[in-house]
C-alpha positions in Angstrom: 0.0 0.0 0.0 1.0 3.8 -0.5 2.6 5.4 2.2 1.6 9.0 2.9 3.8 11.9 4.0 2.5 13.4 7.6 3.4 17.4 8.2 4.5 17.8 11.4 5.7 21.3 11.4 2.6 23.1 12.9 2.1 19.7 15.0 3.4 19.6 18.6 4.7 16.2 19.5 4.8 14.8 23.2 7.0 11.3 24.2 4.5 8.9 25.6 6.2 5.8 26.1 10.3 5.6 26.0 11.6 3.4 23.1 11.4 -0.1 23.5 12.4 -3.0 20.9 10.0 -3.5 18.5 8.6 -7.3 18.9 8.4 -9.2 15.4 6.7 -12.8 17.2 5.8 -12.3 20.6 6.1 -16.3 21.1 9.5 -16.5 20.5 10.6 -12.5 20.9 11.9 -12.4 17.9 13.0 -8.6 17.4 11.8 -7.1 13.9 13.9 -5.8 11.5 14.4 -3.8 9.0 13.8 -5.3 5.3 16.5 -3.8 3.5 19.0 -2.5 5.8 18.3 -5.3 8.4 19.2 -3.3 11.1 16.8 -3.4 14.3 13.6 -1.7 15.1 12.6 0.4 18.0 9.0 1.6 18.9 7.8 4.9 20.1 4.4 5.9 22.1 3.4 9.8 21.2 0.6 12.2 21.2 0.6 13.6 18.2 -1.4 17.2 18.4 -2.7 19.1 15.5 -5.1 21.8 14.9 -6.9 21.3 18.6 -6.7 17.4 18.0 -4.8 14.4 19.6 -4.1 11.2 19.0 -2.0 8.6 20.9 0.0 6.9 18.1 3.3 4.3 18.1 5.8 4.8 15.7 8.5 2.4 14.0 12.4 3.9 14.1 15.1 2.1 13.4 17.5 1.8 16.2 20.3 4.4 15.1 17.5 6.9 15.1 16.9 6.9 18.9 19.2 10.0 20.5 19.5 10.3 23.9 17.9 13.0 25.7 14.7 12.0 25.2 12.5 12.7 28.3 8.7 11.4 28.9 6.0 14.3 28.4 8.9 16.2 26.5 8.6 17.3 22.7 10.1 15.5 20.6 10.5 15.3 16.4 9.8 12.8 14.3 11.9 13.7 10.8 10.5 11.6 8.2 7.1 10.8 9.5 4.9 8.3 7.4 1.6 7.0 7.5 1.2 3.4 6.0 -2.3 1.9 5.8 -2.5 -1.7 6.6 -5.1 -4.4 6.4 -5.0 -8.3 7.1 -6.9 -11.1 8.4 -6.3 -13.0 12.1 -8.0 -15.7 13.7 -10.7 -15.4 11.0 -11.2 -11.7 11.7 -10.7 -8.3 9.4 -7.8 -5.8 10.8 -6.9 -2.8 9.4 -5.4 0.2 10.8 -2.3 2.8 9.9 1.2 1.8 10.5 3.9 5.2 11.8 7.3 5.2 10.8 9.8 7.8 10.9 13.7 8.3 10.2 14.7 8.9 14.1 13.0 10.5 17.3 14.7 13.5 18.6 14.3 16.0 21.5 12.2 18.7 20.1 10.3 22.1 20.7 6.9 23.0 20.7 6.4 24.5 17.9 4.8 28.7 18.1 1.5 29.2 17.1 1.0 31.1 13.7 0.1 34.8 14.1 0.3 34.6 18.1 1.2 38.3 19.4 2.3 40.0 22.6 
């Protein structure tokens, strides 16, 4: 499926959940990987907030994109950000959803609001 491009300038981005090794088979914890480069994946928890909406999203880094200085509740950026729409069937049963994946997470800044004045 297509992947789409997700503008984050005007977005302001908050860490939710640390990075954590993204699980591939949670029977045998195998760790996924990245198709071509092979290197590992981490995942992300954020809220992602937009023009007076939030969502609570996970997104898909590989591993040399998590710096350090990353703080829980902190802003962070997400270069790269893409949106990947997914469907498949499990157990019987119709799934779909949107996959996140971006080139690194970094410390950020919230961003200023457009037209704000003193």
């Amino acid at each position: 499926m297509r992947s789409i491009r997700v503008e984050t300038s005007t977005a302001t981005i908050l860490l939710t959940e640390t990075p954590e090794p993204k699980v591939r088979d949670r029977q045998t914890g195998e760790i996924a990987k990245d198709a071509i480069s092979g290197e590992a994946l981490m995942k992300v928890g954020v809220v992602y907030i937009d023009e007076g909406e939030s969502a609570l999203i996970h997104v898909t880094i590989p591993e040399s994109g998590v710096t350090d200085g990353l703080v829980l509740g902190a802003p962070v950026s997400l270069p790269g950000l893409i949106a990947r729409p997914w469907e498949s069937v499990f157990n019987g049963q119709q799934r779909h959803g949107i996959a996140y994946r971006a080139a690194a997470v970094t410390a950020g800044a919230i961003p200023a609001t457009i037209g704000a004045g003193a």
